[in-house]
C-alpha positions as CSV (number, residue, x, y, z in Angstrom):
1,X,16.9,-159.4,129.7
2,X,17.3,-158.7,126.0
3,X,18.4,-160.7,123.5
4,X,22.4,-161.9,123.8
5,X,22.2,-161.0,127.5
6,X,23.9,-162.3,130.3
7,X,24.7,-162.6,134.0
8,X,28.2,-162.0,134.1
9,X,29.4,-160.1,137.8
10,X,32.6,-161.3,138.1
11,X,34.6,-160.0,134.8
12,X,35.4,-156.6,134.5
13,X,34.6,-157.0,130.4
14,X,32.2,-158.8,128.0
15,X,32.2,-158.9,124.8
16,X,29.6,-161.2,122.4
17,X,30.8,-163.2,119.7
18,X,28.6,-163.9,116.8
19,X,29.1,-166.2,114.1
20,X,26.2,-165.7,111.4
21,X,26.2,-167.5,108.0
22,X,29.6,-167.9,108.6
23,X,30.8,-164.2,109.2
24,X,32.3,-163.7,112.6
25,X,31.9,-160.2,114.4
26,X,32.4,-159.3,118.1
27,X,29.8,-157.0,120.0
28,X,31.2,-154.7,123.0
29,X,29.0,-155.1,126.1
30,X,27.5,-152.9,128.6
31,X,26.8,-153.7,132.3
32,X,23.6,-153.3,133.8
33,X,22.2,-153.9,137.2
34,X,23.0,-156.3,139.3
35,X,25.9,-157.9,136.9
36,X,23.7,-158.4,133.8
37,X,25.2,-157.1,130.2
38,X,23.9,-156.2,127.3
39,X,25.5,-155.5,123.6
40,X,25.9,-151.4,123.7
41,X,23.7,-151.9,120.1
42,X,20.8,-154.3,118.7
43,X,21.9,-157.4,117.3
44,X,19.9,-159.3,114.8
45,X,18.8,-162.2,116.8
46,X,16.9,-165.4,115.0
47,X,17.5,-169.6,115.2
48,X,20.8,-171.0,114.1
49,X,23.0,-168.5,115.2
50,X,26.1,-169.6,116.9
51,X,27.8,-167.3,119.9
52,X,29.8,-167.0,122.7
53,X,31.0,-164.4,125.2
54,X,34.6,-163.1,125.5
55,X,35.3,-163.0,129.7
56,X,38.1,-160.3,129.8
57,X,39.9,-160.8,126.7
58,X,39.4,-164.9,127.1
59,X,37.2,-167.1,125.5
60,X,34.6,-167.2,123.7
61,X,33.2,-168.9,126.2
62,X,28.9,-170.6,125.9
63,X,26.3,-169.0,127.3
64,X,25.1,-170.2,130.6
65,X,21.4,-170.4,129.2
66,X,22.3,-171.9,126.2
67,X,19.7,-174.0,124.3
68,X,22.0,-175.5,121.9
69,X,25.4,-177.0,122.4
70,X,26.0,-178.5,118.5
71,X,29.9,-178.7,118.8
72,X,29.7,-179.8,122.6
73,X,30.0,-178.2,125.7
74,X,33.1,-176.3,124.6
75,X,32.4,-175.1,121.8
76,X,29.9,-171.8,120.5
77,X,26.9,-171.8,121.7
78,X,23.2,-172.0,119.1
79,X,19.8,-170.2,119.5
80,X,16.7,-171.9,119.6
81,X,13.8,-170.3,119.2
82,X,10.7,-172.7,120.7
83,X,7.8,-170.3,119.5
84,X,9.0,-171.0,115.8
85,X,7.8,-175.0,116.8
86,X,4.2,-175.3,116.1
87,X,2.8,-177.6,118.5
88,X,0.6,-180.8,118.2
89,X,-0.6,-181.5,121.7
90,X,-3.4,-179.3,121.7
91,X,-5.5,-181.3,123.2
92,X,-3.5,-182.5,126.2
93,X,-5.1,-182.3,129.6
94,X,-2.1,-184.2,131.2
95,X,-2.7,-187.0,133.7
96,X,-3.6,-187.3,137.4
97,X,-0.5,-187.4,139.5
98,X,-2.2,-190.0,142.2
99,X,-2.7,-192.4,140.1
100,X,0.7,-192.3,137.9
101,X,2.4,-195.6,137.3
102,X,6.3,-193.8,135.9
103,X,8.9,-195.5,133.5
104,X,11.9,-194.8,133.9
105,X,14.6,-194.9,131.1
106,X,17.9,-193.6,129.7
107,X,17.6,-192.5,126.2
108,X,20.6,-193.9,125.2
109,X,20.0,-197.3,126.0
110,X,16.8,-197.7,125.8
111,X,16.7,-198.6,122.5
112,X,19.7,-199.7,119.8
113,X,20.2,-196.1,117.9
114,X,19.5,-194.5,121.5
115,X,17.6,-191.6,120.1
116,X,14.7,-189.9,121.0
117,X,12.7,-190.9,117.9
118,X,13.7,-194.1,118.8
119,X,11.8,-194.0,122.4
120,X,8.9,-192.7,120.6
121,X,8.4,-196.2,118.4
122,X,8.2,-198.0,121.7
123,X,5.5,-196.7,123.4
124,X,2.6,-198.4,122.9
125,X,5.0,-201.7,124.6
126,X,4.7,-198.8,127.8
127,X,1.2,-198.6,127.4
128,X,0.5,-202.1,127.9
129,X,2.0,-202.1,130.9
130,X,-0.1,-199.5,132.2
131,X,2.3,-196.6,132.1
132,X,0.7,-193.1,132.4
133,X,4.2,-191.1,133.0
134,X,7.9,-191.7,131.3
135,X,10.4,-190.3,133.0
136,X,13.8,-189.4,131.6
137,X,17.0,-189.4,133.0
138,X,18.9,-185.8,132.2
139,X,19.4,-184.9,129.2
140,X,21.3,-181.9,129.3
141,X,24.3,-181.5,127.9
142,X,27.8,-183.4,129.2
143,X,31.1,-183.3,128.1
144,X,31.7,-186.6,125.4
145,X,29.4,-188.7,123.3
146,X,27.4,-190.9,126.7
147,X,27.2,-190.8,130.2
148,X,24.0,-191.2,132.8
149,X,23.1,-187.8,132.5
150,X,23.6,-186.5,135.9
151,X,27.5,-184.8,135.0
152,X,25.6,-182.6,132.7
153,X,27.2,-178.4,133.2
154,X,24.4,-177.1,130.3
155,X,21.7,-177.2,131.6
156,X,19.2,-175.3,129.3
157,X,20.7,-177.8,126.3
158,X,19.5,-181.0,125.1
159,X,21.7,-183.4,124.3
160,X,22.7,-183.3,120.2
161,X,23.2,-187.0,120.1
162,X,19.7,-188.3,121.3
163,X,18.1,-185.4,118.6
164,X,18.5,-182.0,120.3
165,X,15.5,-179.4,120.9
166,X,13.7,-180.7,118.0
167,X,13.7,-184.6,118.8
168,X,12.8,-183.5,122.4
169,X,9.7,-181.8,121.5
170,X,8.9,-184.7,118.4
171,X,9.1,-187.0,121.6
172,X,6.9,-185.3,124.0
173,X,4.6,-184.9,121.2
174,X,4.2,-188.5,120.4
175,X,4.3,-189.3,124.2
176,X,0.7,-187.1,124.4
177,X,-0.6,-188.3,121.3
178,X,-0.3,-191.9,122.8
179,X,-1.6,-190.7,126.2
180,X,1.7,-190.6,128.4
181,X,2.9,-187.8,131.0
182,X,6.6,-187.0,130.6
183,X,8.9,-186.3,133.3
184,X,11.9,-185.0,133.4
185,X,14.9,-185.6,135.2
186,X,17.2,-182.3,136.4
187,X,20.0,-181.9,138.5
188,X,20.5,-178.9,140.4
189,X,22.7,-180.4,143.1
190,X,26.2,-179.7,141.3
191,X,27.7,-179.9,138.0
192,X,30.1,-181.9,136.1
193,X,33.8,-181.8,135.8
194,X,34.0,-180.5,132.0
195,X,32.7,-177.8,130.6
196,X,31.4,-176.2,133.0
197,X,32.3,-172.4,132.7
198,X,29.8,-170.6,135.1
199,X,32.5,-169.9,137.8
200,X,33.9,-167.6,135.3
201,X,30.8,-165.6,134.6
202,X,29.5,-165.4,138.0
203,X,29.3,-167.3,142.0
204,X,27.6,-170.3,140.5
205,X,29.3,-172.5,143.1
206,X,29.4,-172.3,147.0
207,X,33.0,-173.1,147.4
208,X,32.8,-173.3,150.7
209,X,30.9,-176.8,150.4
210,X,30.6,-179.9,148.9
211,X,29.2,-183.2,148.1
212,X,29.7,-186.1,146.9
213,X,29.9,-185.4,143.4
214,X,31.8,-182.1,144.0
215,X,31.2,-178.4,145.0
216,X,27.7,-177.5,145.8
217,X,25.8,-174.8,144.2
218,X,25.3,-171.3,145.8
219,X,21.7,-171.3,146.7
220,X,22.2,-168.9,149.6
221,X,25.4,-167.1,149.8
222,X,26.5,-163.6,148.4
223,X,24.7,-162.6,144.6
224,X,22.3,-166.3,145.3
225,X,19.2,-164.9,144.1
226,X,20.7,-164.8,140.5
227,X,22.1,-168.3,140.8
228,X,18.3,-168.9,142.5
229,X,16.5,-167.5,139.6
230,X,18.6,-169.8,137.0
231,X,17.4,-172.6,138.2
232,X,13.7,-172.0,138.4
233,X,13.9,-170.7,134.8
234,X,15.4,-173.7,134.0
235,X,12.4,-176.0,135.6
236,X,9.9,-173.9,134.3
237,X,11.6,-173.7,130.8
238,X,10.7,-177.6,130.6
239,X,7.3,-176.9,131.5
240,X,6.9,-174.5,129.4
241,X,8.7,-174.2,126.7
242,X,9.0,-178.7,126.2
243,X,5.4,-178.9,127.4
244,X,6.8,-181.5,129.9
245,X,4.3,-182.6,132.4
246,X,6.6,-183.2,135.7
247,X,10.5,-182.7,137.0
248,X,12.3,-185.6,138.6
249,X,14.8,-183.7,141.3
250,X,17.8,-185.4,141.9
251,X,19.2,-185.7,145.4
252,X,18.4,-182.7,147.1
253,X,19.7,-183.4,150.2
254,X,22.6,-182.7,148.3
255,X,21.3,-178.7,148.4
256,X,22.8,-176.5,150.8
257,X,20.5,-173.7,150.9
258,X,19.4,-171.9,154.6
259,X,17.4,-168.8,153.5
260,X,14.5,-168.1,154.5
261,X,12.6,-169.6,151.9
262,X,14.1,-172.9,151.0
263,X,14.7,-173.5,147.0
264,X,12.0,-176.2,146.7
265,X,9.4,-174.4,147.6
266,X,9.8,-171.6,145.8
267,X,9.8,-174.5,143.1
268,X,6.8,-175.8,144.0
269,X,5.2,-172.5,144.5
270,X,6.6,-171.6,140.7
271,X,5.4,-175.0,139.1
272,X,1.8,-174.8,141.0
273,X,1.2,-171.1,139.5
274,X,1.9,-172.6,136.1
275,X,0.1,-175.5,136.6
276,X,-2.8,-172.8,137.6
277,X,-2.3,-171.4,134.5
278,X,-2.6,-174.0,132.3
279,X,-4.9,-176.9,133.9
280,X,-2.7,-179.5,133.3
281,X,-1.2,-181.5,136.3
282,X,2.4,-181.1,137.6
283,X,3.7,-184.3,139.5
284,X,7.2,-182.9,140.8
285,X,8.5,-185.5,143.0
286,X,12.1,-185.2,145.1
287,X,15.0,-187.8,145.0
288,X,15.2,-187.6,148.9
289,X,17.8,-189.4,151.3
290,X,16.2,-187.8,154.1
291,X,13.2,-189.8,154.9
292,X,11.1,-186.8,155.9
293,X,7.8,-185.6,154.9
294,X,9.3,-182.2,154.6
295,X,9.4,-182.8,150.6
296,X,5.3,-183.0,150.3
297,X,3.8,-181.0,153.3
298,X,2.3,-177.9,151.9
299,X,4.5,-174.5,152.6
300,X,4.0,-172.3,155.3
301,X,2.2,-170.3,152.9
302,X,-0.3,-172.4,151.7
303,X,-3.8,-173.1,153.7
304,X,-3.6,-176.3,155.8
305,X,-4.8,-179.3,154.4
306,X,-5.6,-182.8,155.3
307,X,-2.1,-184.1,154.9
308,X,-0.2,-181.8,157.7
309,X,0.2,-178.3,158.5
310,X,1.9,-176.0,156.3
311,X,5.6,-176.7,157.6
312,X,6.8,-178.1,154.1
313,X,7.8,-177.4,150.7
314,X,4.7,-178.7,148.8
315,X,6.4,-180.5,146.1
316,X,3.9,-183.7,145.0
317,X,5.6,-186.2,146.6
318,X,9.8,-188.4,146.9
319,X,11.5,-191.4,146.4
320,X,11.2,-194.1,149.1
321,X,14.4,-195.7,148.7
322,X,13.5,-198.0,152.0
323,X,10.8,-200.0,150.3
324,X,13.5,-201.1,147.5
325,X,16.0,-202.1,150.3
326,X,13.1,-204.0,151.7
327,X,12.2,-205.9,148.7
328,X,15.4,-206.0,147.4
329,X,16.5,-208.2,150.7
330,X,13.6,-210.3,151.4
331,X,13.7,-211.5,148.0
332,X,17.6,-211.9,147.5
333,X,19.4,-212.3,151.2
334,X,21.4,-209.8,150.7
335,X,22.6,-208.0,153.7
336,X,26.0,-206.1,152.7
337,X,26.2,-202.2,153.6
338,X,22.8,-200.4,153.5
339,X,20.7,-203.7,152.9
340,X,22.0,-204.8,156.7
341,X,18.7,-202.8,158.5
342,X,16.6,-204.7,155.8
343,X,16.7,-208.6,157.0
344,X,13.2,-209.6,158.1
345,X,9.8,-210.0,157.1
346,X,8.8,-207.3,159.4
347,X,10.9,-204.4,157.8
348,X,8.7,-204.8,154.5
349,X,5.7,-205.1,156.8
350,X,6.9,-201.2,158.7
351,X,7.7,-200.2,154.7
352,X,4.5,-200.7,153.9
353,X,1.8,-199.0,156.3
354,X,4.4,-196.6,157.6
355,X,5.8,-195.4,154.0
356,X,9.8,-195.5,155.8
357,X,11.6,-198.2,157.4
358,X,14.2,-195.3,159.5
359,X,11.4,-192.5,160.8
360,X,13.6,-191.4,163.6
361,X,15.4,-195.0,163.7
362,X,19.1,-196.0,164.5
363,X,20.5,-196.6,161.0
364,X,23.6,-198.9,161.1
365,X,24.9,-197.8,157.8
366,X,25.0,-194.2,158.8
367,X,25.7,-194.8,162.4
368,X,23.4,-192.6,163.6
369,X,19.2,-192.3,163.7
370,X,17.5,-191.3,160.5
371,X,14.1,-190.6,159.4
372,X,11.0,-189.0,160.9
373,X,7.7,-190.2,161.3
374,X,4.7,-190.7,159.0
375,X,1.5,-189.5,160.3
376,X,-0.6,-192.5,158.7
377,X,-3.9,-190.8,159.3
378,X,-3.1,-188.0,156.9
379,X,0.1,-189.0,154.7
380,X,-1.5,-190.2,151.2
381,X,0.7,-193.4,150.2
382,X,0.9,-192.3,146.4
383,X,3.3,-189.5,147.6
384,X,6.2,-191.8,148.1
385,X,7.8,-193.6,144.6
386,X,9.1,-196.7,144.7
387,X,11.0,-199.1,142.8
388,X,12.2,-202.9,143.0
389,X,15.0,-201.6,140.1
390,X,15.7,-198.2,139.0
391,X,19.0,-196.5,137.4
392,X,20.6,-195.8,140.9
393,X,20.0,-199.1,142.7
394,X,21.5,-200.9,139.2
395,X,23.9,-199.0,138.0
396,X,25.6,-198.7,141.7
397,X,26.6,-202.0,141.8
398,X,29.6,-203.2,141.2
399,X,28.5,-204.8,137.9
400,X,25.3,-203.6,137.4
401,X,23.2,-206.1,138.0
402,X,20.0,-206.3,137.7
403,X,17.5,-208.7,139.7
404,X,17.3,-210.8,136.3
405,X,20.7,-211.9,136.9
406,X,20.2,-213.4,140.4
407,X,16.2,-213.7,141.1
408,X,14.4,-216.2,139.1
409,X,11.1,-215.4,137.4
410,X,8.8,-216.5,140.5
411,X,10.5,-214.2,142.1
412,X,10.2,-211.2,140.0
413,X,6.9,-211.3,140.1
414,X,6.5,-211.3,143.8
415,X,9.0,-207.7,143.2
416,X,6.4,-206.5,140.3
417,X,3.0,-207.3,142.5
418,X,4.6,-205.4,145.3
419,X,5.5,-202.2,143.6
420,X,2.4,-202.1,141.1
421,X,-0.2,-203.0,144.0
422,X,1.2,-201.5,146.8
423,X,-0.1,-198.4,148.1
424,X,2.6,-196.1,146.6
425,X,3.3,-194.5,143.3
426,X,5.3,-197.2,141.2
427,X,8.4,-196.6,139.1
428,X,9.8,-199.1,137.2
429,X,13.3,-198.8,135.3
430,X,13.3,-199.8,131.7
431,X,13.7,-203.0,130.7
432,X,12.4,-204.8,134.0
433,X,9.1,-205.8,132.5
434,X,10.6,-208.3,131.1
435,X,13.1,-209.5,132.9
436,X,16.0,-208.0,130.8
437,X,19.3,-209.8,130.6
438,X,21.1,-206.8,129.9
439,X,23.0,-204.8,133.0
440,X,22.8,-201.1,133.1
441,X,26.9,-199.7,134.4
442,X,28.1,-196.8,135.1
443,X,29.7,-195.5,131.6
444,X,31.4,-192.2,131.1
445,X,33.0,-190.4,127.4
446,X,35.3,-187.9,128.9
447,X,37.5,-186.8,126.3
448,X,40.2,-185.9,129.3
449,X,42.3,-189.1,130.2
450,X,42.9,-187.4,133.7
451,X,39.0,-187.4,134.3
452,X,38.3,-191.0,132.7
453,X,40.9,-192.1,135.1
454,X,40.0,-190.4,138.0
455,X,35.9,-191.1,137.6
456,X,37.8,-195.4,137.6
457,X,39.1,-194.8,140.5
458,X,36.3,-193.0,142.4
459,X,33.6,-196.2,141.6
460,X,36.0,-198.5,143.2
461,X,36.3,-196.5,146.5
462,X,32.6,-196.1,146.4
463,X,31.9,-200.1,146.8
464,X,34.2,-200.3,149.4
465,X,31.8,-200.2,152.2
466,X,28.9,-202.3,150.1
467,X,31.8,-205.1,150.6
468,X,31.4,-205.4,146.4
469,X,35.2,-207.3,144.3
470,X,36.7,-203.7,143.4
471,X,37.7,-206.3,140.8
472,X,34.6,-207.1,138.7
473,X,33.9,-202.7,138.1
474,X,34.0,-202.1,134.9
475,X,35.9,-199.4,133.5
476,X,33.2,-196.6,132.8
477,X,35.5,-195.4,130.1
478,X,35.4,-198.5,128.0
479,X,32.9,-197.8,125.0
480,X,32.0,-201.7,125.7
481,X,30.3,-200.4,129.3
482,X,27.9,-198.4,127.5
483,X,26.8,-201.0,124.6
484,X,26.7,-203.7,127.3
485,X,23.8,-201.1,128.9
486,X,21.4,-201.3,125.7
487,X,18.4,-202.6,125.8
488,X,18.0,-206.4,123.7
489,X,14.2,-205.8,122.4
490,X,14.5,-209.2,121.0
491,X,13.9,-210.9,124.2
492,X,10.6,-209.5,124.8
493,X,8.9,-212.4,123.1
494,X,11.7,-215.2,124.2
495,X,11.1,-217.5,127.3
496,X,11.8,-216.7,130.2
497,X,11.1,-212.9,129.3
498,X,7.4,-213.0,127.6
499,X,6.2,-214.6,130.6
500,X,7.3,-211.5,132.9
501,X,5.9,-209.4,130.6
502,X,2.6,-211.2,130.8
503,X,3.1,-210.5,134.5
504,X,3.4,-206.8,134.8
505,X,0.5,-206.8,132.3
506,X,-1.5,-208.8,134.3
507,X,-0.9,-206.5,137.2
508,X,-0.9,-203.1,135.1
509,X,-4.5,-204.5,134.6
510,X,-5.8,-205.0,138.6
511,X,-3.8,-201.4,139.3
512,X,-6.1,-199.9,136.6
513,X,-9.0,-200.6,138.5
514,X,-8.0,-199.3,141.8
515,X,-9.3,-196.7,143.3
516,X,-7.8,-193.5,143.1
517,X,-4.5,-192.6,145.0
518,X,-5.8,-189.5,147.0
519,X,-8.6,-191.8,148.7
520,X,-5.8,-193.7,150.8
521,X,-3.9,-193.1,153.1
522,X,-1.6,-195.4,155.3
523,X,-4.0,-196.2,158.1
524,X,-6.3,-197.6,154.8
525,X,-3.0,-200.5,154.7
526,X,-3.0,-203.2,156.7
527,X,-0.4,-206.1,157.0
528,X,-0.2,-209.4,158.6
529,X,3.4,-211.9,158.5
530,X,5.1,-214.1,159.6
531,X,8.9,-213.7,159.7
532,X,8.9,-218.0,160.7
533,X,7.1,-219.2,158.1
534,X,8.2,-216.5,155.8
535,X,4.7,-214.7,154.0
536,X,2.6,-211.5,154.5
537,X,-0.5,-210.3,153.3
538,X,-1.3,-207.3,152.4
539,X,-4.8,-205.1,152.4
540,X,-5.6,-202.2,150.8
541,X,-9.0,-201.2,150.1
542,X,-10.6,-203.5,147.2
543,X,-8.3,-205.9,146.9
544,X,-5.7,-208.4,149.7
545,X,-2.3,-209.6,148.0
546,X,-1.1,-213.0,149.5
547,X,3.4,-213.2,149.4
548,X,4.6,-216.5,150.0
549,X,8.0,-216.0,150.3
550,X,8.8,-219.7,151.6
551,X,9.5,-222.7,150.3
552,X,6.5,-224.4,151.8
553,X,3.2,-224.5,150.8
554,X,0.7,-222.5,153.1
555,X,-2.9,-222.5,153.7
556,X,-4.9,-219.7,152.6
557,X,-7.6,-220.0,155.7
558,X,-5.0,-219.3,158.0
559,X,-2.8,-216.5,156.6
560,X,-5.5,-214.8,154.4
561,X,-9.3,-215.2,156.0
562,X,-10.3,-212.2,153.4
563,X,-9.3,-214.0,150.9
564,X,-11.9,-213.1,147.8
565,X,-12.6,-213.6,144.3
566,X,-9.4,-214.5,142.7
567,X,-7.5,-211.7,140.0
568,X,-4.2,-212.9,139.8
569,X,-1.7,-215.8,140.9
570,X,1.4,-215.4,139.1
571,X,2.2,-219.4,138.9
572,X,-0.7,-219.5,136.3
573,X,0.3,-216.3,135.3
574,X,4.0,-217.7,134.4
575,X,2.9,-221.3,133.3
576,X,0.9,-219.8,130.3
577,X,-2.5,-219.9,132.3
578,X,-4.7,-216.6,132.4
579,X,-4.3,-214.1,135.3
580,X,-7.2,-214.7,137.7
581,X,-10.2,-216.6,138.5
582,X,-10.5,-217.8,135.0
583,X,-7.3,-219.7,134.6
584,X,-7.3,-223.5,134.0
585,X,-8.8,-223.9,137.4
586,X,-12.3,-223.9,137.9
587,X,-12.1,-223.3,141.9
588,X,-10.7,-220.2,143.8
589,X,-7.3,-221.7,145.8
590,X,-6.9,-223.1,149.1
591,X,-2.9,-223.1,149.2
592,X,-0.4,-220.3,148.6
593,X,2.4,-221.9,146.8
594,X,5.8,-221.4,147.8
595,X,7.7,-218.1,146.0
596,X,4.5,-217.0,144.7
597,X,1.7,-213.8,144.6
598,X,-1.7,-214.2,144.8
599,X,-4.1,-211.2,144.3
600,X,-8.2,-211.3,145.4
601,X,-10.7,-208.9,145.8
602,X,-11.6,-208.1,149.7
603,X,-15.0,-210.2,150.0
């Protein structure tokens, strides 16, 4: 490629438009190989230049790869030049993947002016809470002023409202400077409804499928291996060119791709080269609905490790969305939809030393079985993320609720001491720490009434089956959606809130001290419950957490024999007292309170 070029098979002309200093001049094209053009003659390239391509006489339509969007996703496209950025993060050596403890968080909302900079002033608050990676929802560019992220259709652009290219790189620079990892979120899985002008440059799309968010991309179908090729440039242009330390990759069971070599491990394989290259640490991990270890086995190609044979695509490691539903309805009865599976004691106790509740298992919400096995002798726990509370399990509720609004504070610390002591990677969603009042919606800006309207009526049908008042949806459209999502930062030091936050402290504290995540594996876990009397314990190596999910109290001899030196019991913890053994009682307990956590070391 040279500069101005661009994959373009399907028009029979090109021409590029360039509008420099405010002179406007059009550039004839010639075709190359394998649908590539280029201008027939040189044309001075530097930053701030805005351009398009004329498609046939029509247009000017944005590059595909653009890296600027500053009039939207309809209007010229802007270079960027990333070498002209003189980086700050020498220094940076990244940070382990087994042992990450991820944020999640929507710029937008995260703070009031919803701007990168804005992020940036809050994290030493993430730091306190042990954080080690923040992970951001997309960014790309979307048709309107704010959405979630995941309708983005430029995908090589950062979005001009939270700061554009230069905010993004301010942000991952004051993210390393305070010690945090960033992660980034990407969509690959389709594209939104506006703006999105690929199809008319080249086979972008595989029309011949779709998903639930609309027609899937060609991944294996005639001219792929171009579409193929934009998307790992794309990943890798994070990596490199951002200096972001991991990719987020939403639902790909949502890609359609039977090659011979499976798009996410030629991802891995692309990431682990540059990860060779640089010696800093990659943590890609896969938004999976398919509950198979597929996602983290190594690749055919790679030598055989202690986790499996190479059958997989060697990303780092996926969501676990079966350890939310687990927690979700133990500590709130819910049973609608996909929480039905869920109702007992023992499903958290399968969650947690066999990584999935469905391995192979009839799944009522799907009608059929789902899942495969866990080998718990080699499977390493910290390869499957979990959340009590992220941006999908919120924001696709009717309202979007979060636990705050229905769970009281006891039990939101049994949901924190779960996911931060567990034997998984932890994820929490912003906000959660301290038991934000705020919902996060669904909330859309398209500028087309048809879409606004149709995006309405597509959230209602999707509760249908959750059994959720089509009534209570807000209307993503309404501006009021989206400021009803921000963050209220002055609750973090207001009762009930500050004493959740001394909570996930307290806990971010005990996790610190674990050993490392690539030590364990699922046979290390061992659980004991009772779905009568309502508790279970849990043991992992150095330290046994005690859930009393009752109303009664229990005795600790009987449920908990390995009971040790005390480190946390989040009554104390919530009454004002300190976290462990030196709170205002002088001996170690004999009772588990009822909706309570206690944590001990193994004796």
């Amino acid at each position: 490629m040279t500069a101005f070029s661009v994959w373009a098979p399907r028009p029979s002309s090109v021409e590029l438009v360039v509008v420099d200093d405010g002179t406007r001049t059009v550039h004839p094209m010639i075709q190359e190989a394998d649908g590539w053009w280029r201008p027939v003659t040189d044309v001075p390239w530097h930053a701030g230049i805005d351009y398009g391509y004329l498609l046939d006489g029509e247009g000017p339509y944005p590059d595909p790869r653009s890296r600027r969007q500053p009039e939207g996703v309809h209007g010229l496209s802007r270079t960027d030049d990333p070498a002209e950025h003189r980086w700050s993060d020498d220094g940076w050596a990244g940070k382990p993947v087994d042992t990450a403890v991820i944020y999640e968080l929507h710029v937008g909302t995260f703070t009031p002016e919803g701007t990168f900079d804005a992020v940036a002033t809050r994290l030493d608050h993430l730091r306190s809470i042990g954080v080690t990676h923040v992970e951001l929802l997309p960014v790309n560019g979307f048709n309107g002023t704010h959405n979630w992220g995941y309708d983005g259709v430029a995908w090589f652009t950062v979005h001009e409202g939270y700061g554009g290219p230069d905010g993004y790189r301010r942000l991952v620079e004051a993210c390393h400077a305070a010690g945090l990892a960033v992660i980034q979120d990407v969509v690959y899985n389709h594209l939104g409804p506006s703006g999105n002008y690929l199809p008319l440059f080249g086979p972008y799309l595989d029309d011949r499928s779709s998903n639930t968010w609309g027609t899937t991309v060609n991944l294996d179908h005639e001219q792929s291996a171009e579409v193929r090729r934009f998307i790992l440039d794309n990943a890798l242009m994070w990596l490199r060119d951002y200096h972001v330390d991991g990719l987020r990759l939403d639902a790909v069971h949502a890609l359609v791709d039977n090659g011979p070599v499976h798009l996410l491990a030629e991802l891995g394989e692309a990431v682990d080269r540059l990860e060779a290259e640089t010696g800093i640490p990659r943590l890609v991990v896969a938004e999976s609905d398919l509950n198979d270890p597929v996602m983290f086995l190594p690749r055919p190609s790679d030598a055989a490790s202690a986790e499996g044979s190479g059958s997989g695509y060697g990303l780092d490691g996926q969501w676990s969305d079966d350890f939310h539903h687990a927690v979700h309805v133990n500590l709130t009865g819910e049973t609608t939809g996909y929480y039905a599976d869920f109702d007992s004691v023992g499903a958290l106790a399968k969650v947690l030393t066999r990584g999935f509740f469905h391995d192979g298992t009839w799944s009522s919400f799907r009608e059929r079985e789902h899942g495969v096995e866990l080998d718990r002798s080699t499977t390493a726990p910290w390869r499957l993320v979990v959340a009590s509370q992220n941006h999908d399990q919120i924001g696709n509720r009717a309202v979007g609720d979060r636990l705050t609004a229905t769970l009281p504070p006891e039990k939101l610390a049994i949901a924190a001491a779960l996911t931060l002591l567990g034997p998984f990677t932890p994820m929490l969603f912003m906000g959660e720490e301290w038991a934000a009042s705020t919902p996060w919606q669904f909330f859309t800006s398209h500028p087309e009434p048809e879409l606004g309207t149709a995006t309405a009526e597509g959230r209602i049908a999707e509760f249908a089956k959750m059994g959720w008042d089509p009534a209570v949806v807000p209307d993503p459209q309404d501006p009021s959606t989206f400021t009803n999502s921000k963050l209220d930062w002055s609750e973090v030091g207001e009762p009930p809130h500050a004493a959740v936050l001394e909570v996930y402290r307290a806990l971010a504290a005990i996790r610190a001290d674990l050993p490392p995540g690539d030590a364990l594996r699922l046979s290390d876990v061992r659980v004991s419950f009772s779905e009568e009397e309502r508790w279970i314990t849990i043991e992992r190596p150095s330290i046994v957490m005690v859930v009393n999910l009752s109303d009664e109290t229990l005795p600790l001899e009987r449920i908990a024999p390995r009971f040790g030196e005390l480190l946390f019991d989040s009554r104390a913890v919530l009454e004002g007292g300190a976290a462990g053994s030196d709170a205002s009682v002088e001996t170690a307990p004999v009772e588990s309170a009822p909706v309570s956590v206690l944590v001990a070391r193994l004796p």
